[in-house]
N, C-alpha and C positions, 0 to 999 in steps of 0.2 A: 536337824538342818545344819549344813555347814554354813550358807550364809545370812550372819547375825548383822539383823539390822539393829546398830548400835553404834555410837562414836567408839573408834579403835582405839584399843587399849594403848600404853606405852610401850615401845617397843614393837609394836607393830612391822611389820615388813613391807616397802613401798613396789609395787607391780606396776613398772612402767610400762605404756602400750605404743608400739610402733609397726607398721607397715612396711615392706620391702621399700615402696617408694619414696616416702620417708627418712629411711633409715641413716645414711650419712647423713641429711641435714642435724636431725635428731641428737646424732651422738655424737658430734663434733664438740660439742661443748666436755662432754665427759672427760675425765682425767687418762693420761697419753693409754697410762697403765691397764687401763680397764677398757680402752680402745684395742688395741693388743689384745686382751687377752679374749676379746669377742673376737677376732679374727683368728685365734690360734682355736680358738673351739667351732668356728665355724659359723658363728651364728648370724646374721644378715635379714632377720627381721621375716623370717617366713614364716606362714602361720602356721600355728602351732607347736610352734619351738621357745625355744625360751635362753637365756644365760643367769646364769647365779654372780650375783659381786658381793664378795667379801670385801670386809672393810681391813686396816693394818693389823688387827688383832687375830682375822680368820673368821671373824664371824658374819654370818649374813647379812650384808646391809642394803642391798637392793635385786630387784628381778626386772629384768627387760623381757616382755616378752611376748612373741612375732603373731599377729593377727591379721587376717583379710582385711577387717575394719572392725573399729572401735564399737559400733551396733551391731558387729553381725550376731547372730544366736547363738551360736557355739566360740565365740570370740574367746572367751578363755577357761574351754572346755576341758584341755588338755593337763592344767595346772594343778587342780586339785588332790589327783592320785600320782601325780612326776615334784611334784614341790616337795621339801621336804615338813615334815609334820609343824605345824605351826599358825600365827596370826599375822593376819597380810590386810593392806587395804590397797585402794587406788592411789597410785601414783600422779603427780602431775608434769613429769618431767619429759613427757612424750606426748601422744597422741590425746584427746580430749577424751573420758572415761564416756559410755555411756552406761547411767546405773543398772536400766531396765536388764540391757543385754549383758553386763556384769552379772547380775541377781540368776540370772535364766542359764547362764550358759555354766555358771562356777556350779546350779544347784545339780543339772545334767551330767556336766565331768563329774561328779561327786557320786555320782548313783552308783547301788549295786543292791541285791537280790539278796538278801542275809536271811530270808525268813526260817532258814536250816542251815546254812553256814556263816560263820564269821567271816566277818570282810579281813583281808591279810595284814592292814594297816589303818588306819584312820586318815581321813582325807585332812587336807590344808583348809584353814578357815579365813574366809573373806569378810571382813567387816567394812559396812556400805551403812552412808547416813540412810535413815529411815523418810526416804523423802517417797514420794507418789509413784517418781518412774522407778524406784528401788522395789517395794511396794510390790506395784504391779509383775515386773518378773519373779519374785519372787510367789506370787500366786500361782501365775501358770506354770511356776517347775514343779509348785506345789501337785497342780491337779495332772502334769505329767508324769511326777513319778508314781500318782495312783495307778493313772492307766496301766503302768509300767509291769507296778507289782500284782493287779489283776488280770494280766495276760501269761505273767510270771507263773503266778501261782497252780499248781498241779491240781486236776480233777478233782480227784479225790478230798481236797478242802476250798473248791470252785466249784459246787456244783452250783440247780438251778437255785434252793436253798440260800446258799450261802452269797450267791451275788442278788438273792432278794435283800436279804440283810443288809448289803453294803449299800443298797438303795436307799432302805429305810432310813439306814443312817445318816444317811444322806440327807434325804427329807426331813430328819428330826434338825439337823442343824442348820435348816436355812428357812423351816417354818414353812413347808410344803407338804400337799396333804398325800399318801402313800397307801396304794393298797392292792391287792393280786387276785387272780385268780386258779385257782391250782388245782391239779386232778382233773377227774370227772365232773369239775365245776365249768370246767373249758366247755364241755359240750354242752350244757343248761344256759349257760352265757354268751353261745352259738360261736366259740372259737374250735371251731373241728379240724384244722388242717393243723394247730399246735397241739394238740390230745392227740392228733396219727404219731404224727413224728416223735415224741415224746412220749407216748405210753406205755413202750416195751421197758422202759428203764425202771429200775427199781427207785428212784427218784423224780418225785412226780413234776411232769412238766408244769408250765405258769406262765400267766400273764403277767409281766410287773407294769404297776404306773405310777409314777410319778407326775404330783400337777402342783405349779409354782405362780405367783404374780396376780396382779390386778385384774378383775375381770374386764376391764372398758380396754386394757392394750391389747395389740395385734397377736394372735394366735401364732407358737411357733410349737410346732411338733416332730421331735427324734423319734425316730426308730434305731435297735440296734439290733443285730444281730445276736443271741445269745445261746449258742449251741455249745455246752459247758464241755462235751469233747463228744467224737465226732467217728464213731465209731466204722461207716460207713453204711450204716445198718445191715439189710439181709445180702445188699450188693458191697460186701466187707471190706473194707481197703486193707492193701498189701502193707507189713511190718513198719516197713519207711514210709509209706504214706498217714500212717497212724500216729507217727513219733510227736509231730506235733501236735497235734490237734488238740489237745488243753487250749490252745491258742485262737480257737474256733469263735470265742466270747469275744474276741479281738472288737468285734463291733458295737457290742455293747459295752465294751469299756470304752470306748473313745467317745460313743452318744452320752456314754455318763461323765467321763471328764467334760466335755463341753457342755455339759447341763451343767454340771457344779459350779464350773467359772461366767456361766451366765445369771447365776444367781449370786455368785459372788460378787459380782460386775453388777448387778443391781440395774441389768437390760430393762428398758422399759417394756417387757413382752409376758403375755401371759403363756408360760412353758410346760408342755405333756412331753413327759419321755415315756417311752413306749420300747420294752423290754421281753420278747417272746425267750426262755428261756427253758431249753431243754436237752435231754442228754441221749443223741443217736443211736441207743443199743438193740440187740437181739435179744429178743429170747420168742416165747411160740406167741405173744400175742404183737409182735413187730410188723408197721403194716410193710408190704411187701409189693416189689416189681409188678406194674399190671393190675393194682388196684385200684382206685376212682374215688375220690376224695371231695365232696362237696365241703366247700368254704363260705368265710361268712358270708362274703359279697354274693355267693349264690352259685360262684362260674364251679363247674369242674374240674378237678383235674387227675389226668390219667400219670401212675408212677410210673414212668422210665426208666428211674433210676433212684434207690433210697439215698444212696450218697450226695445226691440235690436236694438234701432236704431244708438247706436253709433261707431256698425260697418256697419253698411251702409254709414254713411259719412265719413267713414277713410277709406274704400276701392277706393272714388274717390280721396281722398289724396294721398292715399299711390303711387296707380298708376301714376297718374300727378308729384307725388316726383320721381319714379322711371324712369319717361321719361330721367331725367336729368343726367341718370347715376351717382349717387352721390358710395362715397367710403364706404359710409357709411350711413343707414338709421336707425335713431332710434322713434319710435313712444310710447308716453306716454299715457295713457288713465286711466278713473275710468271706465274701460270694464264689467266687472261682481261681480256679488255677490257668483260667486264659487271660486273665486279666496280668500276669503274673508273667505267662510266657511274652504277653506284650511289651510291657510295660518295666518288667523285675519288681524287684520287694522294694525301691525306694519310690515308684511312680504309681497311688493310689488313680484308679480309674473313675472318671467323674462323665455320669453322665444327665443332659439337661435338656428339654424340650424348648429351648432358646440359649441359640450359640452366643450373641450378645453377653448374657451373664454367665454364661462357661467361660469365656474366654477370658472374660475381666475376672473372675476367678482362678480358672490361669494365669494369668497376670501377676494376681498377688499373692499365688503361692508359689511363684517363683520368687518373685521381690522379697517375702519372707521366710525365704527357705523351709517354705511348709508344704511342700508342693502337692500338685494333682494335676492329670493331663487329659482333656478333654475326647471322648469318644461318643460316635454316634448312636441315639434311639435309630438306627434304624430300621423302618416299620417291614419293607422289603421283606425282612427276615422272618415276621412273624409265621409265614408258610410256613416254616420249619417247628415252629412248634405248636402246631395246629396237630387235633385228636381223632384219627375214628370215631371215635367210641364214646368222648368227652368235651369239653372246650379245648384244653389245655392239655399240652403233655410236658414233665418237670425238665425234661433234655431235647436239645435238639434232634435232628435228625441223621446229622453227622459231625463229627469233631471241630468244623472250623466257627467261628466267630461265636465262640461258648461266652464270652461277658458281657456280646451285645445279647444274644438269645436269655439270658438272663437278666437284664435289664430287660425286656422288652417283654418277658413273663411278668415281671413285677409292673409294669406300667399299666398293662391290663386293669389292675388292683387301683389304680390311683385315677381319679376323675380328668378328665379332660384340661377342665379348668383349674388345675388344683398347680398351683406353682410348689416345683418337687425339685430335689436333687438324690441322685444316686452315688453311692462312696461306696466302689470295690473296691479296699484295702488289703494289705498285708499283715499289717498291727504286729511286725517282725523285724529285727536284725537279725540278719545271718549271716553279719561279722562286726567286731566292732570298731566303730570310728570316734574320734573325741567328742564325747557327748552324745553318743550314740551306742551304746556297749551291744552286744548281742544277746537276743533277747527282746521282748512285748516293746512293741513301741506304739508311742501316741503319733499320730498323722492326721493333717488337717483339721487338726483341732484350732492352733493359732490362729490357720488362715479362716476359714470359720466364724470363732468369734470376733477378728476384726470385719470381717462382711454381714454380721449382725449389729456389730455395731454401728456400722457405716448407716445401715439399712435401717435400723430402730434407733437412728441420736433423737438423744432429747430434743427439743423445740427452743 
C-alpha cells in the first residue's frame, strides 16, 4: 500500500492542492521567487500537473499541485509515479484536502501489475490521518486494485479453478459461507447451459457461490460473468480478437469487487454472488453451431453462434439467482462488442426495465466519475432472436443492436417481477490515463455500492 494511514513522519513533504480557478488567489501569498518560478515552468494549476519547490538549500520543501477538485477520484492520481520517491502528506496551504478522494485516487496512481515484472521505480507515499473518510477510500482502491489484478492476470493462472479460490477466499475473510459446483455436477444440479459451454475445456467449468449476511435483510444477488478466456469456441475468433480475452472474467471480477466492499461496508443486505465460470475451448466434445441446449429455467436454445456463449452461462445464473427471490439482481458481464462499438471501453451499458432508476443511476455515475449510460430492453427486438426449431437462438438475426439483443436474451431468464439490472462492460483500458493505467479495470463498482447504500441505509 502506498497510502499509510498513519500520522506523517518528520520531514514529510507538504502537497498543496489548487485549481485553475483558484490559482492566483492561492499563491499570491507565496514568496516572489517561487511565484516565478511556477510561471517559468508553466504551471497554472491544471489538473494533473504539478510544481516542485525547493527550499534555499535545494531540497524539496513543497508540492503545488493542479486538480479538477479536491474530491475528485483521481485528484492526485498523477503524483505517485511523477513525484520523486519519497514521504508526503496533505498540505493546508491551498484548497481544502478531501481524505477519502486522497486515499482512492494516490492508491490508483500508485497501481501497476508486477505479478512477473518489477515495477521500474517505487511510488511516492502519502500519509493520511486514519480517520473514516481516509478509511473508506482507502478500501475501495483496495478492492479495485483486486479487480485490477484479476483481469490482469493471464489464463493460464485464471482459470475457472483459480478464481473459485479467490472467492473462497474471500468468503473465508468475511465469514461467508462458499461452495460450487463443477463438472458433470453441473448437469445433476440441472445447470446444462454452463456444462455446454464449458465442457470442451480441459478445466472443468463451475458454478461458484458465495452467500454473506443476515437472513431477516433484503436479498441482493450478483451475477458475473466468468469466461476465464474465450476462445471463441468451434466459431473460433480471429488472432486479434483472441488477444484479449484472459479479460473475459472481466465480469466477475467486478461482481466480486463489489461483493467484497459490500461486506466490507457491512451493507445491511443478505448477499449471493453468483459466478458461472468457464473456459470457451475446442476440442471434439465442444458443443457446436446449430445445437439445442435446454436450460435450467426450462426455455431452449438454439447455438448461432459459440462465440455468444457468455449468455448461455448467465441465463442458468440468472435463473438459479432468481429462484431465490432476491430484491434485487444485478448481473455484470464483458457481454458484446456492440456495446463497445456504442458506447467505447469507458461507457459500460446499463440496461433497466424502469427508466426512473437508470437514469438516477446515470446521474450518479456521472457525478462520481464511475459512469454507465443508459440503453433500451427493447422488447421490439425480441423477433430477432426468436428459433425455428427452439425458444431462443444465442445471436441475432443480423449485425445491428447486438447489446440490446443480448440483454433481451438474458431478460427472458429473469422473472417479470424481479427488479434487475444489466452491466455490459469493458473491465479494460486501452490506454492509460492518471489512475487509470491500461489494463483490467474496475467500472461501476463505486457507483453501485453507493446505490446500495442509498437503497439499504440503516434505519
Amino acid at each position: 500500500m502506498t497510502v499509510q494511514l498513519s500520522k506523517a513522519p518528520s520531514g514529510s513533504v507538504p502537497i498543496h492542492l489548487v485549481d485553475r480557478a483558484s490559482f492566483a488567489s492561492l499563491t499570491k501569498k507565496l514568496p516572489a521567487a517561487t511565484r516565478r518560478w511556477m510561471a517559468t515552468t508553466g504551471f497554472d494549476g491544471a489538473p494533473d500537473t504539478h510544481s516542485l519547490v525547493a527550499d534555499d538549500r535545494g531540497h524539496l520543501k513543497a508540492v503545488w499541485a493542479g486538480v479538477r477538485s479536491a474530491s475528485h477520484p483521481y485528484a492526485l492520481s498523477s503524483l505517485p509515479k511523477s513525484l520523486p520517491p519519497g514521504r508526503y502528506r496533505l498540505g493546508k496551504d491551498g484548497l481544502e484536502p478531501d481524505e477519502r478522494a486522497a486515499a482512492l485516487s494516490w492508491e490508483l496512481g500508485a497501481y501497476v501489475f508486477d505479478l512477473y515484472k518489477a515495477p521500474r521505480r517505487e511510488p511516492a507515499q502519502l500519509y493520511l490521518d486514519a480517520s473514516h473518510a481516509a478509511q473508506r477510500g482507502s478500501l475501495e482502491a483496495t478492492a479495485i486494485t483486486a479487480i485490477r489484478d484479476l483481469v490482469n492476470t493471464p489464463a493460464e493462472h485464471m482459470g475457472p479453478a483459480d478464481l473459485a479460490e479467490v472467492v473462497k477466499l474471500m468468503a473465508q475473510a468475511h465469514g461467508a459461507q462458499f461452495k460450487e459446483v463443477i463438472g458433470d455436477e453441473l448437469l445433476k444440479k440441472n445447470f446444462p447451459a454452463i456444462h455446454a459451454v464449458g465442457r470442451a475445456a480441459a478445466r472443468a467449468p463451475r458454478l461458484i457461490e458465495l452467500n454473506w449476511g443476515h437472513p431477516r435483510h433484503p436479498k441482493v444477488t450478483l451475477v458475473g460473468k466468468g469466461v476465464c478466456f474465450d476462445s471463441g469456441g468451434l466459431d473460433i475468433k480471429p488472432a486479434d480478437g483472441m488477444r484479449l480475452m484472459k479479460k473475459d472474467m472481466g465480469g466477475a471480477a467486478n461482481a466480486l469487487g463489489l461483493a467484497t466492499l459490500i461486506m466490507a461496508c457491512n451493507l445491511p443486505v443478505r448477499l449471493q454472488l453468483l459466478i458461472p465460470a468457464v473456459e470457451n475451448a475446442i476440442s471434439g466434445n465442444a458443443y457446436r453451431p446449430g445445437d439445442v441446449i435446454k436450460t435450467r429455467k426450462g426455455l431452449h436454445i438454439e447455438i448461432g453462434n459459440t462465440d455468444a456463449e457468455g449468455r448461455v452461462i448467465l441465463c442458468d445464473a440468472l435463473a438459479y439467482g432468481a429462484e431465490g427471490r432476491p430484491d434485487l439482481m444485478i448481473d455484470m458481464a464483458t457481454l458484446t462488442g456492440a456495446a463497445r462499438v456504442a458506447l467505447g471501453p469507458q461507457l459500460p451499458a446499463l440496461f433497466c426495465r424502469h427508466t426512473d432508476l437508470a437514469r438516477a443511476l446515470v446521474d450518479r455515475g456521472m457525478a462520481m466519475d464511475d459512469p454507465m449510460w443508459h440503453m433500451p430492453l427493447w422488447r421490439p427486438y425480441h423477433a430477432g432472436i426468436e428459433s425455428d426449431i427452439a425458444d431462443i437462438v444465442n445471436t441475432g438475426k443480423g449485425p445491428m443492436a447486438g447489446a440490446i439483443n443480448a440483454a433481451i436474451f438474458l431478460e427472458d431468464f429473469v422473472p417479470q417481477d424481479q427488479a434487475w439490472l444489466h452491466i455490459d462492460l469493458f473491465a479494460w483500458n486501452d490506454t492509460s490515463r492518471p489512475g487509470k493505467p491500461a489494463g483490467g479495470e474496475a467500472q461501476t463498482v463505486r457507483t453501485l455500492l453507493a446505490f446500495l447504500e442509498e437503497r439499504y441505509h440503516r434505519g
